[in-house]
N, CA and C of each residue as an Amber inpcrd file, in Angstrom:
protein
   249
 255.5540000 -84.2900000 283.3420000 256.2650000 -84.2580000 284.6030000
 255.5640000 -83.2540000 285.5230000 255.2180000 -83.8720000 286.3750000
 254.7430000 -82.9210000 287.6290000 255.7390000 -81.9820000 288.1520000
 255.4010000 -80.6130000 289.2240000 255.9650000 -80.0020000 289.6740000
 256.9300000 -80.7290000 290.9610000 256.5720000 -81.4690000 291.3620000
 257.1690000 -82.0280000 292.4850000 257.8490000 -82.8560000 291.9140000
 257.7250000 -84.0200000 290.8660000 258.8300000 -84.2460000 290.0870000
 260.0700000 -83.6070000 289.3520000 259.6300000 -82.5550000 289.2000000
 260.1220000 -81.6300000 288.8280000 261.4880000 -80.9170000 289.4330000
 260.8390000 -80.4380000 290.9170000 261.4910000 -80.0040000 291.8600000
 262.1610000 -80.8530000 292.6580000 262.1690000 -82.6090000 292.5070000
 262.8280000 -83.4620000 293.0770000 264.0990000 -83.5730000 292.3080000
 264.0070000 -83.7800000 291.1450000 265.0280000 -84.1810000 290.0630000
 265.8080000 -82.7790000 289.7700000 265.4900000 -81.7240000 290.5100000
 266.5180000 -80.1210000 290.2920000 267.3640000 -80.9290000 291.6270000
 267.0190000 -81.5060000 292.8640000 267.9340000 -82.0770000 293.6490000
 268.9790000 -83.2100000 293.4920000 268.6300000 -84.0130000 292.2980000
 269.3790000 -85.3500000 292.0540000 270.4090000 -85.3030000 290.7300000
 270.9110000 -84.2660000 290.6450000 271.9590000 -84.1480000 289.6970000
 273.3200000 -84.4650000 290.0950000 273.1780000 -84.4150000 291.3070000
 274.5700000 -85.5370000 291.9880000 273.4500000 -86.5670000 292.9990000
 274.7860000 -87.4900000 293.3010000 274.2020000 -88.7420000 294.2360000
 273.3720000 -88.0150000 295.7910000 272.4370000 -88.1220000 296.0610000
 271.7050000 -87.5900000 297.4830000 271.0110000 -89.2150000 298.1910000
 271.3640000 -88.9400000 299.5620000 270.9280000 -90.2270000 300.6220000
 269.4030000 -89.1050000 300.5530000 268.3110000 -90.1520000 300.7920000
 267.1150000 -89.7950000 301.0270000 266.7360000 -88.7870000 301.9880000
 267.5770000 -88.5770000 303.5910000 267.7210000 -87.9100000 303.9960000
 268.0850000 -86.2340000 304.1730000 268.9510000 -86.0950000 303.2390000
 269.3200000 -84.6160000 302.3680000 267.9160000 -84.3150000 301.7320000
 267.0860000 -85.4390000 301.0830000 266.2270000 -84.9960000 299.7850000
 264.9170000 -84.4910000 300.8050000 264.8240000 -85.0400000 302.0690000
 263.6510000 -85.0290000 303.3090000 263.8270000 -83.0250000 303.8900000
 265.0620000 -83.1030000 304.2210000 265.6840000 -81.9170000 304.8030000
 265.3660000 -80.4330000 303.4860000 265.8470000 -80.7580000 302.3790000
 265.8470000 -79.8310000 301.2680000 264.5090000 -79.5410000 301.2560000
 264.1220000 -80.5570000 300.3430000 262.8870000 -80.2290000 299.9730000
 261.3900000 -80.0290000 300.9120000 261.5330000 -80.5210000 302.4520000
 260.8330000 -79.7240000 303.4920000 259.1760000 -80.8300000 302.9970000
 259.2950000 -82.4270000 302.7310000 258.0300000 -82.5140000 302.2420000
 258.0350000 -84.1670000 302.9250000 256.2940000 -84.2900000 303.2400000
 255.8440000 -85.6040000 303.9470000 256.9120000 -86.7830000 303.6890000
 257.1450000 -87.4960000 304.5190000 257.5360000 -89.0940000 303.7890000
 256.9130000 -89.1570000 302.6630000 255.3960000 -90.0540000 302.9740000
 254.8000000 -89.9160000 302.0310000 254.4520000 -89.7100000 300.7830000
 254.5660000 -88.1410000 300.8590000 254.8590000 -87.4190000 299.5000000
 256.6510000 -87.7050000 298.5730000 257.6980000 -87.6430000 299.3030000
 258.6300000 -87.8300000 298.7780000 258.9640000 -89.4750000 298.2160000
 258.3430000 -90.4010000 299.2070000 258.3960000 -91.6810000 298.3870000
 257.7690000 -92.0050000 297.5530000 256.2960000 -91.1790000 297.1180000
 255.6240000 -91.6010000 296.2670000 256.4030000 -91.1860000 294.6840000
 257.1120000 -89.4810000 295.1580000 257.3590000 -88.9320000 294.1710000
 258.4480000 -89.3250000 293.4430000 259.4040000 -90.2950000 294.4880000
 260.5200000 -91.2250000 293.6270000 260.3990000 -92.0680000 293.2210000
 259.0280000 -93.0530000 293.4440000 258.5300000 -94.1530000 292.6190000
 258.1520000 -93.8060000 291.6460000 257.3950000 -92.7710000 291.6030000
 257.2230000 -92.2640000 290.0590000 258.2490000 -91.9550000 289.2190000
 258.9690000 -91.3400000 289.7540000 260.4270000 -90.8970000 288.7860000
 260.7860000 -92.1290000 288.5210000 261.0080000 -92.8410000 289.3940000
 261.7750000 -94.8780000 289.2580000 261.6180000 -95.1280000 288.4280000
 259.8540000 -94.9710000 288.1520000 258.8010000 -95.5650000 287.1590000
 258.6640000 -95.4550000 285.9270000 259.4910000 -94.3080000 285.4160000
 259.7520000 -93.5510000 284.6380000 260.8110000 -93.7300000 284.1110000
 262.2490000 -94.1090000 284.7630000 263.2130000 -94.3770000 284.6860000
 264.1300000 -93.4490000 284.5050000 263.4760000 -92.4080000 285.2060000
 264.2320000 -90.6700000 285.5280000 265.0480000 -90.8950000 286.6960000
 265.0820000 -91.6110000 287.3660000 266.2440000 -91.9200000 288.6670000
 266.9160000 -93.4320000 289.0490000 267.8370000 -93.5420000 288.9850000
 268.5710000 -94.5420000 289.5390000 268.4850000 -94.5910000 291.2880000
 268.0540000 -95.9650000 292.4040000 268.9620000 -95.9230000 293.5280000
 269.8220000 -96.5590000 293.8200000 270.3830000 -96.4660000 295.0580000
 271.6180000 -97.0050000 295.1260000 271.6710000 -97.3160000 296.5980000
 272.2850000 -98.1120000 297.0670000 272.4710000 -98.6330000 298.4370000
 273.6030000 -97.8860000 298.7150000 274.6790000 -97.5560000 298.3660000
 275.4810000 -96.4390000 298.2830000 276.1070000 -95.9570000 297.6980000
 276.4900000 -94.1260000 297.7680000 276.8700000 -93.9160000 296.6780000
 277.2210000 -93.9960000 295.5760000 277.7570000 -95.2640000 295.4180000
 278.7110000 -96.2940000 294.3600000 277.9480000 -97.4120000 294.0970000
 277.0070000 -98.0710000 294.8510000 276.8270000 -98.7550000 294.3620000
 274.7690000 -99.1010000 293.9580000 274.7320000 -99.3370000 293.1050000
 273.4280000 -99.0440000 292.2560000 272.6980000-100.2820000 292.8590000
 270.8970000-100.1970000 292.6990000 270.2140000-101.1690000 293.3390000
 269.6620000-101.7700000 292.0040000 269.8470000-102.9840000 291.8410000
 269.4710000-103.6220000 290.0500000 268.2910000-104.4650000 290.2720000
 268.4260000-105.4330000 291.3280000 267.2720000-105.9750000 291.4360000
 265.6450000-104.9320000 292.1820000 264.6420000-105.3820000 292.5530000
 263.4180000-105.1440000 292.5700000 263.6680000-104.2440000 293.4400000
 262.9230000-102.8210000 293.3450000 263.5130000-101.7280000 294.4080000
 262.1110000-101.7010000 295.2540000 262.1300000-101.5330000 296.7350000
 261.1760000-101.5870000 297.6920000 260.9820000 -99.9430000 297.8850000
 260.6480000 -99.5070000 297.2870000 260.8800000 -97.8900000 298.0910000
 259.8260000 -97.6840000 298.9260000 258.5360000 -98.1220000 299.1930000
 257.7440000 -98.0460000 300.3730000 258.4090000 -98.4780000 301.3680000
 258.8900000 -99.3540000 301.5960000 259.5810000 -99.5470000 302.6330000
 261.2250000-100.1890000 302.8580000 261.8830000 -99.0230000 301.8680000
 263.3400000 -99.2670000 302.0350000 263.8800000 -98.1000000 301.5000000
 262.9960000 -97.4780000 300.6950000 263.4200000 -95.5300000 299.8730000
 264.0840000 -94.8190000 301.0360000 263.8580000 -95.1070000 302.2390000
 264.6640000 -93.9710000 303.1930000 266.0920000 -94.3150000 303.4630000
 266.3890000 -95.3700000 302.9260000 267.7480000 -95.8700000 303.0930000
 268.9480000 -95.6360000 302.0180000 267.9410000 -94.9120000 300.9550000
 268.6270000 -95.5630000 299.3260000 269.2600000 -93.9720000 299.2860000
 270.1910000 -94.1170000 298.3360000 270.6670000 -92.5610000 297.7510000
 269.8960000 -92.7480000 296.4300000 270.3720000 -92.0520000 295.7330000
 269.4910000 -91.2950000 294.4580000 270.0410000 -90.4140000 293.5320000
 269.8960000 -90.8430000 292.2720000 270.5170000 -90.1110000 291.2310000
 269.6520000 -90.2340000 289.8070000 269.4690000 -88.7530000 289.0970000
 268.9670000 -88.7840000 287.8140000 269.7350000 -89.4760000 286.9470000
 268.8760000 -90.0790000 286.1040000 269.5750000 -90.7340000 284.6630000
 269.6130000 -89.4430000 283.8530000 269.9760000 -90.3660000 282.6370000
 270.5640000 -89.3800000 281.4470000 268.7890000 -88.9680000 281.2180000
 267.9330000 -90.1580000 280.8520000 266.6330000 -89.7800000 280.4600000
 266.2660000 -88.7970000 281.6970000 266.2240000 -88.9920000 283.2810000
 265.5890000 -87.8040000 283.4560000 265.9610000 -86.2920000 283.5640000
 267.5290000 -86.3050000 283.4380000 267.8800000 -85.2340000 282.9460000
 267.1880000 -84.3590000 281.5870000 267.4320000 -85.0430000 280.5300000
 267.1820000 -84.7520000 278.8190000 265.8010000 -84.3250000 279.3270000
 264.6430000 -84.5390000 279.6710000 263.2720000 -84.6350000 280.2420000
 263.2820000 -83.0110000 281.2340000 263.8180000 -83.1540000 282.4210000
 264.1560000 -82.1350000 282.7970000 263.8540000 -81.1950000 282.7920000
 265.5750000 -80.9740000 281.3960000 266.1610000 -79.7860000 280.7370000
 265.0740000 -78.9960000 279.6710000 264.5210000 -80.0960000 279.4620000
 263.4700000 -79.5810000 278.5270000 262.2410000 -79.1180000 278.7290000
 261.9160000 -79.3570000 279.8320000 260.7590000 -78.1220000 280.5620000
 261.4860000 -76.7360000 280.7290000
């Protein structure tokens, strides 16, 4: 796990709109969408169209991640905790 993975997933221990995660963490588009596809990729984060409700089919995050909220799974928690 990278540091920026790292430091994304200390933010997603409750549900966050992409927007909060832009503001917090102070980092490019760019950089923040790449860094949740990786987590995705990984299967360290769940999104969600809103709060409540989870995105199951094919997730676009190049060009739909700024819309989505966001939440760690159990795996990227356990992963985490353990760094």
């Amino acid at each position: 796990m990278t540091t920026k993975e790292f430091d994304l997933l200390d933010e997603l221990y409750f549900v966050q709109h992409y927007s909060y995660l832009k503001e917090a963490l102070n980092w490019e588009d760019d950089v923040l969408l790449s860094t949740l596809q990786s987590l995705h990729d990984q299967g360290y984060i769940k999104c969600l169209k809103s709060p409540d409700e989870e995105v199951f089919n094919s997730v676009d995050l190049p060009n739909q991640g700024v819309n989505y909220y966001y939440l760690a799974t159990k795996k990227g928690l356990m992963d985490h905790n353990t760094i």
